[in-house]
N, C-alpha and C positions, 0 to 999 in steps of 0.2 A: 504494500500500500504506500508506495513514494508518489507523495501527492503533497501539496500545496494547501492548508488546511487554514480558513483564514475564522476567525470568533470578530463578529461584531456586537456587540453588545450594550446596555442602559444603565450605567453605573447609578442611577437613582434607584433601578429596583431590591427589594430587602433583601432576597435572595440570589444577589447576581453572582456574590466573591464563592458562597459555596460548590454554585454551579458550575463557576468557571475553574475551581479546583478540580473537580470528577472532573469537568472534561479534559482537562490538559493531565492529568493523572491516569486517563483513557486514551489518549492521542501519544502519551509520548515513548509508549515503546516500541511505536512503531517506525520509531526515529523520522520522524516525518516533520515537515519545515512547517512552522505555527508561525502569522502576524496577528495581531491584534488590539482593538482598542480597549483596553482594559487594563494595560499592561501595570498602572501604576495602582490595582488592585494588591497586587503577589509582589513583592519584592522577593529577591534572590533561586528566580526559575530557572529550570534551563528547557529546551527544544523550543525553545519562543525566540526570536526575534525581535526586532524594532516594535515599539505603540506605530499604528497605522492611523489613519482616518477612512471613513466608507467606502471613500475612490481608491486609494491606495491599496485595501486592503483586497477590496473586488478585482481590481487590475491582474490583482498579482496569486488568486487563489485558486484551485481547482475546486473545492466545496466551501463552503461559508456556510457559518452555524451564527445563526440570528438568535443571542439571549436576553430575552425582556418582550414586550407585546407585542402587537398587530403595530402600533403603530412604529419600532424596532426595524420589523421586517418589511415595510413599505419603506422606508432608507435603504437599509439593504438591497431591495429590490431592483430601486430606480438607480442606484450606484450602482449594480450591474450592468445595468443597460446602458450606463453613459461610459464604462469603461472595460466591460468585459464580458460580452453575452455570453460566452459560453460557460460561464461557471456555477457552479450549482449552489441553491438554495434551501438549507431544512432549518426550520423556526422550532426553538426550544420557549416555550409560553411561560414567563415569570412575571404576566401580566392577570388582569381578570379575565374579559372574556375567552379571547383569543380563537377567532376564526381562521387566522392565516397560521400563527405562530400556534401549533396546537398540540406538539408533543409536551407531555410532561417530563418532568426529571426525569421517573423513574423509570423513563426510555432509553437514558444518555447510554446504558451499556449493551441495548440491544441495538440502537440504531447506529452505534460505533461496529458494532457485527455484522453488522447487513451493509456497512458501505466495504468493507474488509470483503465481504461475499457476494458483494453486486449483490445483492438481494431485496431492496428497498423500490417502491412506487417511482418511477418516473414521473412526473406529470409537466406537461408543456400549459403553462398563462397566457391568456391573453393580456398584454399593455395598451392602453391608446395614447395615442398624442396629438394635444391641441395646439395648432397656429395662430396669434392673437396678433389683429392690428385693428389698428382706427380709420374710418373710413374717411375723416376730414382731415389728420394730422398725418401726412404721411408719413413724416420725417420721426418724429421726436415724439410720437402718441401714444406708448410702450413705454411703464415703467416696470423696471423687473425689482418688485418689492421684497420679496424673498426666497431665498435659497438655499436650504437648511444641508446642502451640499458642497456647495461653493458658495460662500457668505460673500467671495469680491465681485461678485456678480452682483450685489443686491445695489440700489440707487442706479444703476446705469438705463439709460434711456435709447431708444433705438425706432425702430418702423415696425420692428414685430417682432416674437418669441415664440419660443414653443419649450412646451411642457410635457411631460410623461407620468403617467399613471398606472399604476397597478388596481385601485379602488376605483377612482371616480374621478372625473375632472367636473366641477360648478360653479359655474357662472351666477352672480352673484351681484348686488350693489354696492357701491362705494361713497360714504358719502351722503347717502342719501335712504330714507325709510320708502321714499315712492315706488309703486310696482311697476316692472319691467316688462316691455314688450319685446316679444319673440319673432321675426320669420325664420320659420324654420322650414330648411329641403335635408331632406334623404332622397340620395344618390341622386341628384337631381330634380326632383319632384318633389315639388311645395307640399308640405306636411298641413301648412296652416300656421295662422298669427295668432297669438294666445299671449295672455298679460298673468304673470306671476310674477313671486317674489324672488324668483329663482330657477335654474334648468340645472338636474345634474345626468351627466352620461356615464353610466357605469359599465363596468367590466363584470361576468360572471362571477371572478371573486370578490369586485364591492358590490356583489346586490345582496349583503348580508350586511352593508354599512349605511351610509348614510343612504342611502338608495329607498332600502326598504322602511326607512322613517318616513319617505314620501309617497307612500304606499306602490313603490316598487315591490317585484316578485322576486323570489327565492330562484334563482339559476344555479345546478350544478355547473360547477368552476371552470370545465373542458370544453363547455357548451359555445359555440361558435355564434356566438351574439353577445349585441350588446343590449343597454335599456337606455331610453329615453326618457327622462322621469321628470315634471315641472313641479316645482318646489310651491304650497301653496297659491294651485290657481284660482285665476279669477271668476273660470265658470265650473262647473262642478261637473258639466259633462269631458273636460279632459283628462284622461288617463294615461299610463305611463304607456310606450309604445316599445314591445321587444324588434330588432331589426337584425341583418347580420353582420359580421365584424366586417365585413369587407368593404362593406357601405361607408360613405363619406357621409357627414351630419353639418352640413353647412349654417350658420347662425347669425344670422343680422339682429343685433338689441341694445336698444337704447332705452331711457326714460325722461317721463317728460320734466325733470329738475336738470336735462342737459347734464347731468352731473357722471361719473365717468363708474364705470363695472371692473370688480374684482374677479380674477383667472384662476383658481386652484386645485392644483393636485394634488391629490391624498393628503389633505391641508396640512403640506409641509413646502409647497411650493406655490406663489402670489406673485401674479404681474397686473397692474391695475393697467386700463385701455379707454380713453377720449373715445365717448361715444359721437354717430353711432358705432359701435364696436363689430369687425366680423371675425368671426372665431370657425374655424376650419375641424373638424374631429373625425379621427381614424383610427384603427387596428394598426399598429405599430409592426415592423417588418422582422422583427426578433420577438422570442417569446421566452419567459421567464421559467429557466430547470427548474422546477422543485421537485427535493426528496421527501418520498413520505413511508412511512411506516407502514407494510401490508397489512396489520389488521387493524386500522383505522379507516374508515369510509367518512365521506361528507356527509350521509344520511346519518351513523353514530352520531358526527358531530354537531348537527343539526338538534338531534332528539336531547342530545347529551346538555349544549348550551342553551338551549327553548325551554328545556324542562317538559318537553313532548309526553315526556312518559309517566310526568305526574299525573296524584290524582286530586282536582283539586278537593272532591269531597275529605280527604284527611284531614283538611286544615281543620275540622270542624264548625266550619260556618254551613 
């Protein structure tokens, strides 16, 4: 197993220095090269390496173990894809719910056996990624507000940006409480103008995120679509629209305070855009490895975190 083994991880969680002890006490006899951001967890290691950051560590890893939440491994994710598609992703959950990140500890020495035996779930994500510019400001209409990846990117101004998502990209108000109007086309065909407070487009794996607060549907995660979901609208007959990934989701939205819409993915990256705003969204041309543990299914983890299987007559009411 000479492999490139990178740990990114949430040094806020209570749990993160135990975890990150079994794992490099699991990795290191396989004399196998460890980076890591954690590193000033453990003084006096050895088989570890330099402290990395997301990109660095992704650059340069053949697997990456994402320790702390969902929100963890959406970093993770999207540092993949800006610097290393081909490297693989398994989420250890030292968070609460944990949809994406969903192994528990007490997995760390079977899922360290099963990458030792190729014997672990493949599964290919879909990403999307949205294009933002301003329809009046050609030049300078584009702020890139934040970058929780590259922080010397944030203040810089430009004609347009593009973002990447593993959850959800939502377009949003800036600035302003007034509700937002939509044209919306898929694949070229006008969907329809609709006034909300909001549009988010999700991926399979965030329609268990914000998606589904806006009464988007549950998609297994492999499923080759995306959702279209308005974030309280204005009339009550629109509903969320499932489409397929391949589809382009074009977006003209303004509101009437002229005042300018926020851009975010997986709300760890913000570029605010001079309306009217036109925002471009697609199926990204790389797809995110994850590892997963073979006796774990999305439907377990579905019943597991919903509490599907409760009854609520126990409670006693």
């Amino acid at each position: 197993m000479a492999k490139t083994f990178g740990i990114y991880g949430n040094p806020e969680k209570v749990n993160v220095r135990p975890t990150l002890e079994q794992l490099l006490q699991l990795l290191s006899p396989a004399e196998s090269k460890i980076i890591d951001s954690l590193y000033h967890l453990i003084e006096k290691r050895e088989h570890t390496s330099i402290s990395a950051s997301a990109m660095d560590i992704a650059e340069h890893s053949d697997i990456i173990f994402s320790l702390g939440g969902d929100g963890t491994m959406l970093s993770a994710a999207r540092a993949i894809m800006r610097s290393n598609p081909d490297a693989q992703l398994l989420g250890i959950n030292l968070g609460r719910l944990g949809f994406i990140s969903e192994h528990s500890t007490d997995l760390l020495a079977e899922l360290i056996k099963g990458i030792q035996e190729d014997t672990l779930l493949k599964e290919s994500r879909l990403l999307i990624e949205a294009i933002g510019k301003s329809e009046t400001n050609l030049q300078t209409g584009v702020l890139i507000r934040r970058d929780n990846l590259s922080p010397d990117r944030e203040n810089e101004r430009g004609d347009s940006a593009r973002l990447l998502a593993l959850n959800e990209i939502v377009i949003d108000n800036f600035g302003s409480t007034r509700m937002l109007t939509f044209e919306i086309q898929v694949q070229g065909s006008h969907l329809g103008t609709l006034r909300a407070d909001g549009l988010i487009v999700s991926t399979p794996t965030g329609s268990t995120g914000y998606s589904v607060s806006a009464g988007g549907p549950l998609i297994e995660p492999t499923s080759p679509v995306m959702i279209v979901a308005p974030i309280a609208p204005h009339s009550l007959s629109v509903r969320p629209v499932v489409v397929p990934e391949w589809y382009e989701v074009d977006v003209r939205v303004w509101n009437d305070a002229g005042t300018p819409i926020l851009l975010v993915a997986d709300g760890q990256e913000e570029i605010v855009i001079e309306t009217p705003a036109l925002i471009s969204i697609s199926g990204h041309q790389n797809r995110l490895k994850l590892l997963r543990h073979p006796s774990l299914s999305y439907f377990d983890l579905l019943r597991t975190k919903l509490l599907w299987s409760a009854d609520a007559r126990s409670s006693g009411r």
